[in-house]
N, C-alpha and C positions, 0 to 999 in steps of 0.2 A: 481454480482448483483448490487452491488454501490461502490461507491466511495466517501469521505467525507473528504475535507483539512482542518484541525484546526488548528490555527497561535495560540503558547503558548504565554499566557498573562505574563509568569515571563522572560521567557530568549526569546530575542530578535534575529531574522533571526532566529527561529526553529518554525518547521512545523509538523506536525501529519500527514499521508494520513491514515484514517481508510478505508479500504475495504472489502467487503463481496463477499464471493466465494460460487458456488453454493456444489462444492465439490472439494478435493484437486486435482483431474485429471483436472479441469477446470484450476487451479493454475498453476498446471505443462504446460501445454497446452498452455497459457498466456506467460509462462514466457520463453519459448521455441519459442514465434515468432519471425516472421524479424523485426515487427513495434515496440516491445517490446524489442528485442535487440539493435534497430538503436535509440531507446530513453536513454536508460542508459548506453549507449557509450557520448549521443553527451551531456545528462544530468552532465556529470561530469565535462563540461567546465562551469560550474553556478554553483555549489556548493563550499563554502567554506570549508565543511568537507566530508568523506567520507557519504554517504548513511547507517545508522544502521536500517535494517530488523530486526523486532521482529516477529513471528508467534504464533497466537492464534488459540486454539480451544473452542469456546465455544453454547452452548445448548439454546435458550429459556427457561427458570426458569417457564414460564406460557404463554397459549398462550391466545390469547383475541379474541371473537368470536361476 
């Protein structure tokens, strides 16, 4: 559903991507394409470290109307 790149203000060359999923079959689905595959094949000749995946679940606390 989005996508959001945050560049940390304390440690330098580290990036955030937040992303929202509409549900986790979308995830899997995503992460199982060719375009998705052929990007974090050819993404690893630009990074200085490995890639760390973190997974969240989380709920809207209130919604606003």
């Amino acid at each position: 559903m989005s996508y959001n790149l945050y560049q940390s203000a304390e440690k330098e060359n580290t990036f955030l991507m937040a992303e929202v999923w509409k549900s986790p079959d979308a995830v899997a689905s995503h992460n199982q394409s060719d375009h998705f595959k052929a990007f974090t094949a050819k993404a690893q000749e630009f990074l200085s470290a490995p890639l760390q995946v973190d997974l969240y679940q989380g709920e809207p606390l209130q919604t606003s109307r």
